[in-house]
N, C-alpha and C positions, 0 to 999 in steps of 0.2 A: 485624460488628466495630464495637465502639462508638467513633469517634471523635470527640476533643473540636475546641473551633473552633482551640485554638491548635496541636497536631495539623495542623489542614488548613492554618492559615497557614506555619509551620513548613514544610511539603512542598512548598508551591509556591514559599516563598522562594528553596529551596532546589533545584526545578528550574530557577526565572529564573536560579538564579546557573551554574546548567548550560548553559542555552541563551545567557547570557550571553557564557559560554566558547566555547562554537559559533560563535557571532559573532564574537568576538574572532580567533577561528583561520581565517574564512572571510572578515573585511574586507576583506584586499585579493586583489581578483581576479587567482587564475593557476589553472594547468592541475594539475588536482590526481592527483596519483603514485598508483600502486597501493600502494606502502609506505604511504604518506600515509593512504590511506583505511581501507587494510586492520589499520592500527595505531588507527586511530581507532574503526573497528567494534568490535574489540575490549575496549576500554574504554567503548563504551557498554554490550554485553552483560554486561561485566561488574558494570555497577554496578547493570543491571537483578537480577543473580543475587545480588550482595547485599543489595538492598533486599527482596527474595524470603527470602533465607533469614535478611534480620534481625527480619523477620516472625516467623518459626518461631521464634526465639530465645528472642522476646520472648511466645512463648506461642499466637503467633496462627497456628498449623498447619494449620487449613482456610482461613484468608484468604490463609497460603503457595500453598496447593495453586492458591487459584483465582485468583491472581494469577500463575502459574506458566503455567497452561490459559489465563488472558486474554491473557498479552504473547506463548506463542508464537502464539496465534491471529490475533493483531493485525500482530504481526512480519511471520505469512505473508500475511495482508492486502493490508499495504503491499508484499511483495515483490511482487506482482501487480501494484498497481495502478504497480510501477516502469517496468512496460510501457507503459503510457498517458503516462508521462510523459516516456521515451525518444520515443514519437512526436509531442509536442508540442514538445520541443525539435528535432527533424527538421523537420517544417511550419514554426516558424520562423526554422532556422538558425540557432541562438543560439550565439554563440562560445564554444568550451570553457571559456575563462577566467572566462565572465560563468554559465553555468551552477550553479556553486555558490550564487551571490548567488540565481539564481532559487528553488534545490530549499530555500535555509535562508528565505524568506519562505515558501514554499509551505508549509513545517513548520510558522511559525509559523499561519500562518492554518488549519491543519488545529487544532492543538489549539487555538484558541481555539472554530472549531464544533464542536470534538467535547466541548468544556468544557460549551459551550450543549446540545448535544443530549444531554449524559448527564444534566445538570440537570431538563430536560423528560422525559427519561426516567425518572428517578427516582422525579419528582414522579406521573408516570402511572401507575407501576406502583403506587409507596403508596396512593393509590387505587383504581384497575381492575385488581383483579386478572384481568379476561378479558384484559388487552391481553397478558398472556403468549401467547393461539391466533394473534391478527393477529401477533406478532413469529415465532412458530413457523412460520404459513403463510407468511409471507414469505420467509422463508432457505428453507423447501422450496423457495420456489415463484424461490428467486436461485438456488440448486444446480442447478435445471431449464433455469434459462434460460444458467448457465454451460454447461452438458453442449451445448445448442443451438449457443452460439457459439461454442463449441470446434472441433464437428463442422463447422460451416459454416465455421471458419476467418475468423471476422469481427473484424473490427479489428486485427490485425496488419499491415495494410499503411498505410496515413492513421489522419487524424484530422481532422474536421472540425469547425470551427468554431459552436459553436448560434446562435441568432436574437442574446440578448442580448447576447454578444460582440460580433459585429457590429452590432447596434445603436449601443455604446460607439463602436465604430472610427468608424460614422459620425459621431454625433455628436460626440466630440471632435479625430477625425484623426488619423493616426501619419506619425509620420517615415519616411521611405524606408531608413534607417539606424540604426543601435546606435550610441550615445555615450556610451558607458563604460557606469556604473551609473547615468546618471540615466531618471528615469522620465518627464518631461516637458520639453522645449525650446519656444523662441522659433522659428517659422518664417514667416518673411512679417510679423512683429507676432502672430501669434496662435498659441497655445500648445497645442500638441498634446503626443499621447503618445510616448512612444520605443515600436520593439517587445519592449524588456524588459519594459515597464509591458504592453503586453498578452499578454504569456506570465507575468507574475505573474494576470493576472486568468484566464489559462485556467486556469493550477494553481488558485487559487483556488474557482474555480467547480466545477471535478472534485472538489475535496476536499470539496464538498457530497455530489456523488454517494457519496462512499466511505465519509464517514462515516454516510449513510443504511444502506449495509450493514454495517458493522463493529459498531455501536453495539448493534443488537439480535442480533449473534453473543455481544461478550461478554456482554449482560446474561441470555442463554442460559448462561452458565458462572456467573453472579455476580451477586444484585441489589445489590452493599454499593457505593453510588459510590465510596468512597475509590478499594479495589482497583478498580472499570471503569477512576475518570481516571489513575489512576498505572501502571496497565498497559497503557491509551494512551499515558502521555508519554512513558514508557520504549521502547515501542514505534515510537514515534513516531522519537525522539531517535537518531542516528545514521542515518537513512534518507538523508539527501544523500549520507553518509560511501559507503553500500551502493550507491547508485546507480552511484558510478565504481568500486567493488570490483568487484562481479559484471554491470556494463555488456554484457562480450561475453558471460556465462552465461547471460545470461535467453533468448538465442534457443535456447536449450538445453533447457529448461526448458519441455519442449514438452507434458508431461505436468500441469503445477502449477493449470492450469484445473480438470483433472478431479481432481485432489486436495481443491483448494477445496471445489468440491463437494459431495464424499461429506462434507468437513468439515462445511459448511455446512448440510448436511443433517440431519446428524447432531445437531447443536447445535438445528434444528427441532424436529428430534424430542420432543427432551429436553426443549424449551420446553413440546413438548404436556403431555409426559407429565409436568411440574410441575404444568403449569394442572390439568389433571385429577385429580393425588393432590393439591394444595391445594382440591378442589373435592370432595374425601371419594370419589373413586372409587378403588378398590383396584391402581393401576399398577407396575410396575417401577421405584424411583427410581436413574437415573444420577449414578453417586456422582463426586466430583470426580479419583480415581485414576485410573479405567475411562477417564474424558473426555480426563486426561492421557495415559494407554496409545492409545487412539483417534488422536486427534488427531497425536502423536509418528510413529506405529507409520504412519499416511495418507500424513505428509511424509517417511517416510523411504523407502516403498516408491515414494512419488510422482518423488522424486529420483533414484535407483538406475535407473529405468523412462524416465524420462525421457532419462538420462542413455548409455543403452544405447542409444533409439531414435535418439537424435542422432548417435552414434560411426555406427551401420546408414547412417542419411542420407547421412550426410560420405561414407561410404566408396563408397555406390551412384553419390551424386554422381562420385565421382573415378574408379568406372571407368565412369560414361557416357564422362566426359571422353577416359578414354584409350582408348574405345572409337572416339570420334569424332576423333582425331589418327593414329589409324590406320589407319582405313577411308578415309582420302583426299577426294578432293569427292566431289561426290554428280553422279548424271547432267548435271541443270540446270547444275551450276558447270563441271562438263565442258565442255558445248556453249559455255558463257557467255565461257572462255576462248579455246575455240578459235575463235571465230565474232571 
């Protein structure tokens, strides 16, 4: 898709004035409603669906398609890593009210490094066309280590802090307490952090990890940067809103790992099997339909699956429970009573 530079000024004017908006609706800290949030997802998806199909309008029917295949891919992305960031506001107890303030920095500082890494992305690919094998082997080889961490059930319960976090902490000190939305106070004469300002640098710092993986998923569906950053920002855009929507569903959502990664896999695959029919070897090309049908067709049996195993859970749970309010003490509590 040939876009011009006023084009690319033009869209991003025109996302600031969106995230603008976001700001504006999220200044002042309160606890934000499920109508609230759940009216606001809406109207981000929606505008993603018509930047999508004004695409097609205007003629650009495979730039529809693969900006279609990028933002739901991105969308699912981010619904995952809402996990990680459920448990970072857990570690540091961050008040409902101030939570919003954190998830809408964390947004923005996600798209500005996914701004940077699609740029260097770009710039890599127009040149080496092999670094399509190293993005391929990559996403196989995150689909592998998703399926690992699933089965071992790793990171759902903490979160821990890396080296350079705590580096920060020491070096500049945190306050023992949250004081509104500021990010640094006066204590003793000398100026530390609040722990708002270090749960903006842990979001932060994650959304390096994330957009390590995300970045060479879409450029798997799409080399055109326009569609990767605007199927980022769209993607992006309403993630705080989603956070407090589907907050209690995502423990639900016990399946959406191994989804990812057949996803993720999948989009490897494709990455090969481009580098190799760009490389004049006679391969299968995955056409941007098949990847929509894919992709779709993964999160929808991923959700139904998951959504079944959770109802089993609840239910096993509740008759341990009345399994064990009926069977009375157990020997030990017996004796424990009567002695």
């Amino acid at each position: 898709m040939d876009v011009s530079w006023t084009v690319w000024v033009l869209t991003i004017l025109g996302l600031s004035a969106l995230i603008a908006v976001d700001f504006f609706i999220g200044r002042k800290p309160h606890d934000v409603s499920t109508k609230e949030a759940g009216i606001w997802t809406i109207v981000w998806i929606v505008l993603a669906v018509l930047f999508g199909a004004g695409l097609a309008i205007l003629g650009e029917g495979k730039a529809s398609g693969e900006f279609f295949a990028g933002f739901i891919t991105e969308k699912s992305l981010s619904v995952d890593n809402l996990f990680v960031f459920v448990l970072i506001m857990a570690k540091f107890a961050v008040p409902s009210q101030l939570q919003q303030r954190v998830l809408l920095i964390g947004v923005l500082i996600a798209l500005v490094l996914r701004a940077i890494f699609i740029a260097a992305g770009a710039a890599v690919i127009a040149n080496f066309s092999w670094v399509f094998y190293i993005f391929g082997a990559f996403l196989i080889y995150t689909a592998w280590k998703l399926i690992q961490e699933a089965r071992a059930d790793e990171g759902d319960d903490d979160w821990e802090e890396n080296r350079l976090l705590k580096s920060i902490e020491h070096r500049f000190g945190v306050a023992d307490k949250y004081h509104g939305t500021k990010l640094f106070i006066r204590n003793n004469g000398k100026r530390v952090m609040t722990p708002l300002m270090v749960v903006m640098l842990a979001i932060g710092m994650t959304d390096v990890l994330f957009a390590v993986d995300s970045i060479p998923a879409i450029f798997g569906l799409t080399q055109d940067p326009y569609i990767v950053f605007t199927a980022n920002a769209f993607a992006l855009m309403g993630l705080r809103q989603l956070y407090f929507l589907i907050g209690g569903l995502l423990k639900k959502l016990v399946h959406l790992s191994y989804g990812l990664s057949v996803i993720l896999g999948f989009i490897g695959v494709k990455l090969v099997l481009h580098a190799l029919h760009e490389n004049g070897v006679h391969v299968p090309v995955v056409s941007i339909p098949f990847s929509l049908a894919v992709i779709g067709g993964v999160l929808v049996v991923t959700t139904i699956t998951s959504l079944i195993a959770s109802k089993k859970m609840a239910a096993a749970e509740a008759e341990k429970d009345a399994k064990a309010e009926t069977a009375g003490p157990s020997d030990e509590e017996s004796k424990s009573l009567n002695s």
